[in-house]
C-alpha positions as CSV (number, residue, x, y, z in Angstrom):
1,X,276.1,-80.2,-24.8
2,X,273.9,-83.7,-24.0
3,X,271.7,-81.1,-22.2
4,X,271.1,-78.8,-24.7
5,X,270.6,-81.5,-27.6
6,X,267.8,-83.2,-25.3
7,X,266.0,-79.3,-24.6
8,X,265.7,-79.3,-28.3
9,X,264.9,-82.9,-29.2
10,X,261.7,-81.8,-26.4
11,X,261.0,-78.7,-28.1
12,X,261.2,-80.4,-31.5
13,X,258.9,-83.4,-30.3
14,X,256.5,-80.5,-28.8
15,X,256.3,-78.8,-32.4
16,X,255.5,-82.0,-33.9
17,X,252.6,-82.9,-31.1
18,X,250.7,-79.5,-31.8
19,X,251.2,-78.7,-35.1
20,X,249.9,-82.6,-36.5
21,X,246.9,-81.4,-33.8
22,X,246.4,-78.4,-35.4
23,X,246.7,-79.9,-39.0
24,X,244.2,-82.7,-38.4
25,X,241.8,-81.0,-37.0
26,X,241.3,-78.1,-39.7
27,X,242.0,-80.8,-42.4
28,X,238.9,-82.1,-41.4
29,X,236.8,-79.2,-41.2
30,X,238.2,-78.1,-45.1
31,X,237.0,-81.7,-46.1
32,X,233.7,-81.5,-44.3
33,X,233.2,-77.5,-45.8
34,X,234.1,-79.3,-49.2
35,X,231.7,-82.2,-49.2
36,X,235.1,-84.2,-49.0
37,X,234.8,-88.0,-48.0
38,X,237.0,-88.9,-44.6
39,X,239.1,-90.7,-46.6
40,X,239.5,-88.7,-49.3
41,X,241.1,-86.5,-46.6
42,X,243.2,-88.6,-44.8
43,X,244.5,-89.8,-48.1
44,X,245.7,-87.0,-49.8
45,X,245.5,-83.7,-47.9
46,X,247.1,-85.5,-44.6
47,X,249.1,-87.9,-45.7
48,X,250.8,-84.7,-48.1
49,X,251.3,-82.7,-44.6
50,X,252.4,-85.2,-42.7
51,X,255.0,-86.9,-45.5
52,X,256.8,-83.0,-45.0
53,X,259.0,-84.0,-42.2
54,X,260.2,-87.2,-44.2
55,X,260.9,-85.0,-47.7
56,X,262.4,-82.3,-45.2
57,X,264.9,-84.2,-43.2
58,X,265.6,-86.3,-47.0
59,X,267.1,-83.1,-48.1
60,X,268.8,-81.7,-45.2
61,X,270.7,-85.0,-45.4
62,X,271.4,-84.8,-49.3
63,X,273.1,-81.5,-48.7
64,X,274.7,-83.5,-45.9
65,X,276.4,-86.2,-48.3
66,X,274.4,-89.0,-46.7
67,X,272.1,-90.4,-49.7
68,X,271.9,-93.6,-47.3
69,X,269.7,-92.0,-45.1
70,X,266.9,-91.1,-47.4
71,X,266.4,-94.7,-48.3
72,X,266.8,-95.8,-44.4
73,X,264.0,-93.1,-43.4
74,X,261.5,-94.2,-45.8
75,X,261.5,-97.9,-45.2
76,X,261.7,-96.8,-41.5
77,X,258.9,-95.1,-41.3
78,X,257.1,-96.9,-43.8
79,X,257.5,-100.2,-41.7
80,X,256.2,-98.0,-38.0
81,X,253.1,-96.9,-40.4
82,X,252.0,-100.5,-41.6
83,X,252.1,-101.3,-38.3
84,X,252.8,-99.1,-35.7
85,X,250.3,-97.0,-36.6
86,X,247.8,-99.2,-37.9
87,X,249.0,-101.5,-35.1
88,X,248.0,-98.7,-32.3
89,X,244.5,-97.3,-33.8
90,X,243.4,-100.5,-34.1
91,X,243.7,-100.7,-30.3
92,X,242.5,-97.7,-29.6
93,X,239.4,-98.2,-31.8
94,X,238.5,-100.8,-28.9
95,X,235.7,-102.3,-31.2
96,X,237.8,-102.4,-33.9
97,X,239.0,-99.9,-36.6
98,X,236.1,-100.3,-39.7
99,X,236.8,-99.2,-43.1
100,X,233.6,-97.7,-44.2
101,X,235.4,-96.5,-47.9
102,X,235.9,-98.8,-50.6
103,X,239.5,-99.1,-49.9
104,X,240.1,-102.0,-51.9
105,X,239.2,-100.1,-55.3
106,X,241.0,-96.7,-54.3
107,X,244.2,-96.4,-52.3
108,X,245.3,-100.4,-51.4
109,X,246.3,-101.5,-55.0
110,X,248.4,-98.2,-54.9
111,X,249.9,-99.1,-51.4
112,X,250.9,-102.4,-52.5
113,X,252.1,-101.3,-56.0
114,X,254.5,-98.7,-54.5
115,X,256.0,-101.1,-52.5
116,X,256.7,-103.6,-55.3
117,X,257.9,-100.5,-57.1
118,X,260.3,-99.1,-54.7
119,X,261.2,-102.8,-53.8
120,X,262.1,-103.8,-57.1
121,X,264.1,-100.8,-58.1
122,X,265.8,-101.2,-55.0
123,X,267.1,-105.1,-56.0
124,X,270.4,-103.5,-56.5
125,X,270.6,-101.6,-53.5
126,X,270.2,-98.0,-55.0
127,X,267.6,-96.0,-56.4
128,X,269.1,-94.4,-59.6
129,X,267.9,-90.7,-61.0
130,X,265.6,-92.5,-64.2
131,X,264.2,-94.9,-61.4
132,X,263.8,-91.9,-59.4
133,X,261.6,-90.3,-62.4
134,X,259.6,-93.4,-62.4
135,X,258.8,-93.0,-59.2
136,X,257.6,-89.8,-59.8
137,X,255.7,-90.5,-63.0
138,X,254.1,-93.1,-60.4
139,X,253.0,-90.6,-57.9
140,X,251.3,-88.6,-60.5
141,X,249.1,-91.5,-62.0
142,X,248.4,-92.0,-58.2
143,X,247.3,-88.4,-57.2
144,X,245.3,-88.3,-60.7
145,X,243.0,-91.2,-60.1
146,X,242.7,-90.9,-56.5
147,X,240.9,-87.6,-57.3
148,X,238.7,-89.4,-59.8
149,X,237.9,-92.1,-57.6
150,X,236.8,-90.7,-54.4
151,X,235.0,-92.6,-53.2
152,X,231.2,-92.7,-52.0
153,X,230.5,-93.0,-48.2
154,X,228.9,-96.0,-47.0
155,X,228.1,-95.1,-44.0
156,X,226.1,-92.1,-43.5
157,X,225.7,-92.2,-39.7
158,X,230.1,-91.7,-39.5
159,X,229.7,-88.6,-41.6
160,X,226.8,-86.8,-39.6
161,X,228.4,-87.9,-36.1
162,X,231.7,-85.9,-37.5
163,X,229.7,-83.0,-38.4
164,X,228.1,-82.7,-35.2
165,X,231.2,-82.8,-33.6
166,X,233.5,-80.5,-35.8
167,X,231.1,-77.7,-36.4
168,X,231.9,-74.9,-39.5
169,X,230.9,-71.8,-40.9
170,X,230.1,-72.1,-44.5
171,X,231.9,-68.7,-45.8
172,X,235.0,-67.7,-47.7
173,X,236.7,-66.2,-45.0
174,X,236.1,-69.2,-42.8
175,X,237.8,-71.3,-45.4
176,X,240.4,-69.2,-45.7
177,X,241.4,-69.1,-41.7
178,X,241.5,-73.0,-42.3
179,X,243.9,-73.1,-45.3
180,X,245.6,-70.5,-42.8
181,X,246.0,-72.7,-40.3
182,X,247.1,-75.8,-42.0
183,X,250.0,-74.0,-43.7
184,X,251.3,-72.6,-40.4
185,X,250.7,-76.0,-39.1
186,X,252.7,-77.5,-41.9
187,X,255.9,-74.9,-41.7
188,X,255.8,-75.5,-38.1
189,X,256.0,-79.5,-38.6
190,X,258.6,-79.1,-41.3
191,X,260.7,-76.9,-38.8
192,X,259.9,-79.2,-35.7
193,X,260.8,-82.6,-37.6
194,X,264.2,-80.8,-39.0
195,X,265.5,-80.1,-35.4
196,X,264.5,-83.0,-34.5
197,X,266.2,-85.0,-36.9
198,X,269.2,-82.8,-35.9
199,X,269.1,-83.3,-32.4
200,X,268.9,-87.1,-32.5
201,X,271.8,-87.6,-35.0
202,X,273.7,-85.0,-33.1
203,X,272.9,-86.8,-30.1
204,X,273.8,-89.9,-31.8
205,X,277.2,-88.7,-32.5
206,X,277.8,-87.3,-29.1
207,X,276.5,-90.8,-27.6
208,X,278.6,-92.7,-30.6
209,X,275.4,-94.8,-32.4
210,X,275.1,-95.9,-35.6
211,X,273.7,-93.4,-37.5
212,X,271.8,-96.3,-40.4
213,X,270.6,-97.8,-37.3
214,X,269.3,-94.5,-35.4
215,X,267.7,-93.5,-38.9
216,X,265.6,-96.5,-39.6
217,X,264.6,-96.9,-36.2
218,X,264.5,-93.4,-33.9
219,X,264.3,-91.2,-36.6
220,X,262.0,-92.9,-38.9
221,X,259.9,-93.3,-35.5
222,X,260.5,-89.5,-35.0
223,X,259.1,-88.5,-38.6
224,X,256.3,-90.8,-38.3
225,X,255.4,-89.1,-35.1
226,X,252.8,-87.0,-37.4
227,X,251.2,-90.3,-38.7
228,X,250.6,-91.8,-35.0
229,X,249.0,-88.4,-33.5
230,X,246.7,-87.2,-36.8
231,X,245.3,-90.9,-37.1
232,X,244.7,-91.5,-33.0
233,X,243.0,-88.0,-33.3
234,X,241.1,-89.1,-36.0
235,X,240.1,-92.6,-34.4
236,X,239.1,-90.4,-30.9
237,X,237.1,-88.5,-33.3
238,X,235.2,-91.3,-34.9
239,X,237.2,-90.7,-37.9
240,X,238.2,-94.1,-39.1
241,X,238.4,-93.5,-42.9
242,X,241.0,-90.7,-41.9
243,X,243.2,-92.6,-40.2
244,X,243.0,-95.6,-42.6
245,X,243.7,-93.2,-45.3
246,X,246.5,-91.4,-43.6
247,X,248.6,-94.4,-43.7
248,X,247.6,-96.2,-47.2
249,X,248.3,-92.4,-48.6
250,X,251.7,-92.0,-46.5
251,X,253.2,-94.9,-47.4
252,X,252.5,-94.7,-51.2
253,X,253.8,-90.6,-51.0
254,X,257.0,-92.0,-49.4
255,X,257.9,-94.1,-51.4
256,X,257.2,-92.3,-54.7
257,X,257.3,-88.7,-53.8
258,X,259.7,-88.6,-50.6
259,X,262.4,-91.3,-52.7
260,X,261.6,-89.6,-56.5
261,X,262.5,-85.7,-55.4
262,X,265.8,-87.1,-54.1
263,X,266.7,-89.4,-56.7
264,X,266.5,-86.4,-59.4
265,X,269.4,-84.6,-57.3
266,X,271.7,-87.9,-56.7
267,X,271.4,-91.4,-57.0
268,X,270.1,-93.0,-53.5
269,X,272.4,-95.6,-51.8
270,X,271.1,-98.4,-49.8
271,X,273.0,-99.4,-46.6
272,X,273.6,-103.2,-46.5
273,X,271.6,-103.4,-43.1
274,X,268.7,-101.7,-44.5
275,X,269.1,-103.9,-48.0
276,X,268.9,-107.2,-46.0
277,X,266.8,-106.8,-43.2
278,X,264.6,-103.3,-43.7
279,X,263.9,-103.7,-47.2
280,X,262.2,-107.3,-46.7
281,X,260.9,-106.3,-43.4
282,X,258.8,-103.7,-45.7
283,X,257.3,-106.1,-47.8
284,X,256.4,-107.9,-45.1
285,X,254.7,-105.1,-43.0
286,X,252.9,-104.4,-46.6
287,X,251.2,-107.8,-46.9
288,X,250.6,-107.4,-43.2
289,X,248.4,-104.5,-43.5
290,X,246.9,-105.9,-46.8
291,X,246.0,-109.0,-44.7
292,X,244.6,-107.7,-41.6
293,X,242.4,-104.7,-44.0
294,X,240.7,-107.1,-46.3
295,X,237.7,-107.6,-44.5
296,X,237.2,-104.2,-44.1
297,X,238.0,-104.2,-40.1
298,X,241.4,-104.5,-38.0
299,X,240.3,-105.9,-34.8
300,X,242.3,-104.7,-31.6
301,X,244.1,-108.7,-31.5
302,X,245.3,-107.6,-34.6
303,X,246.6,-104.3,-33.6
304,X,248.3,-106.5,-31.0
305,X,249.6,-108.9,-33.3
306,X,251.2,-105.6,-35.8
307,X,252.9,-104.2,-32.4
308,X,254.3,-107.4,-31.8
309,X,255.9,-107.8,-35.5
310,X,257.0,-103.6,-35.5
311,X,259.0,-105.0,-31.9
312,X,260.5,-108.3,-33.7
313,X,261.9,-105.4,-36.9
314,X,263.4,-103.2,-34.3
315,X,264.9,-106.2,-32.3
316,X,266.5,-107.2,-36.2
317,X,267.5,-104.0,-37.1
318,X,269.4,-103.2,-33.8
319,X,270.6,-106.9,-33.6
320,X,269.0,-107.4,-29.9
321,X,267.4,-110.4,-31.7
């Protein structure tokens, strides 16, 4: 039974690898055939494919019973964004990962205000249906005035380079194989991250783990899975703003969209461990990120230094620390 659980875990992590490939890659080209900025891309179009396996798995476990784990997957996977993924392009970008956007006026006030948000609604360790529609009413101020602030690329250079490198045909029909694509892409990363999700709790049973603790660490690692390959893609690709923006826009859809859906069905519960150690270990991750972005650059030391702090929350959270 072990067996079988870790052939589909494989499977499921294989899913995940190719279609978040897939995905980024055609994303890219849509935004490109658009006259889309990077960012703009990563922002919205990625970070809304790549938030499916969190709203996914949050509703298999509502019909489940377990409203903890909706509340222990978002701050999970929130915290491995802010810095694992952050933490890991930055590295890879070995002259450091530059923000050529105007990040500050766009997508960072929203990624610090949907923290405070969440955070503060979350004082009493549940996220009620009304707090739940604020959430929403949130995410749709958000999505309205990122569209009307795209904003302008600075660097020309950045955008040429990723032309030349992601060629596309200028027609209808190529547009629509693209939006073809990304849809298959995205039903096949919904699928993958819901077996996944299954495995490792069914595996967690079978192996007798905690499942608040599995949740905010392997499966919040599991669903972020998306995040890490579409942003070191991008990063390969020369695509900082993408990667930047796939994290700034994740983290705001998580916690407004991914925690507001839920809420309308049943009130969210908080599980003590994720109350006193996730919850402030996400507004620290938060004023991390805000720290290390303000000058427009995170240099690869302080990659280094957001791996360090993601290993100090998963030495908390499992109490090896």
């Amino acid at each position: 039974m072990i067996v079988l659980w870790i052939l589909i875990l494989a499977a499921s992590l294989f899913g995940l690898i190719k279609s978040a490939d897939y995905f980024t890659e055609y994303s890219e080209k849509i935004g490109l055939l658009l006259g889309m900025s990077s960012f703009i891309v990563g922002a919205t179009i990625v970070a809304v494919g790549t938030s499916l396996p969190e709203l996914v798995s949050s509703l298999f476990a509502l019909g489940a019973g377990t409203t903890e784990f909706v509340a222990d997957n978002i701050i999970g996977s929130n915290i491995a964004n802010a810095l694992l993924i952050l933490g890991i392009a930055g590295v890879v970008a070995k002259k450091g990962l530059k923000m050529t956007t105007s990040l500050i006026d766009v997508d960072l006030p929203f990624f610090f205000m949907s923290m405070a948000a969440f955070g503060y609604f979350a004082l009493d360790a549940a996220i009620s249906t009304t707090e739940g529609i604020a959430l929403l009413l949130f995410f749709v101020i958000f999505v309205i005035y990122n569209i009307k602030s795209e904003p302008e690329i600075s660097d020309k250079d950045e955008m040429r380079d990723i032309k030349k490198n992601n060629p596309i045909k200028h027609n209808a029909k190529s547009l629509l194989k693209y939006i073809g694509i990304i849809i298959a892409s995205i039903g096949v990363l919904a699928l993958s991250a819901k077996y996944l999700i299954d495995s490792i709790l069914m595996l967690s049973e079978l192996l007798n783990i905690s499942s608040s603790t599995l949740t905010i660490t392997v499966v919040a690692f599991g669903t972020s899975l998306p995040e890490i390959l579409t942003s070191v893609a991008a990063v390969r690709r020369g695509n900082h703003g993408m990667a930047i923006g796939n994290v700034l826009g994740s983290n705001t859809f998580n916690l407004l969209l991914i925690a507001g859906i839920p809420a309308l069905i049943t009130p969210l519960a908080i599980a003590p461990a994720t109350f006193a150690i996730g919850l402030p270990f996400l507004v620290i991750a938060t004023f991390i990120a805000i720290f290390v972005m303000f000058d427009n650059r995170i240099r690869p030391w302080e990659g280094v230094g957001m791996l360090f702090f993601y290993l100090v929350f998963i030495g908390k959270i499992t109490g090896l620390m």
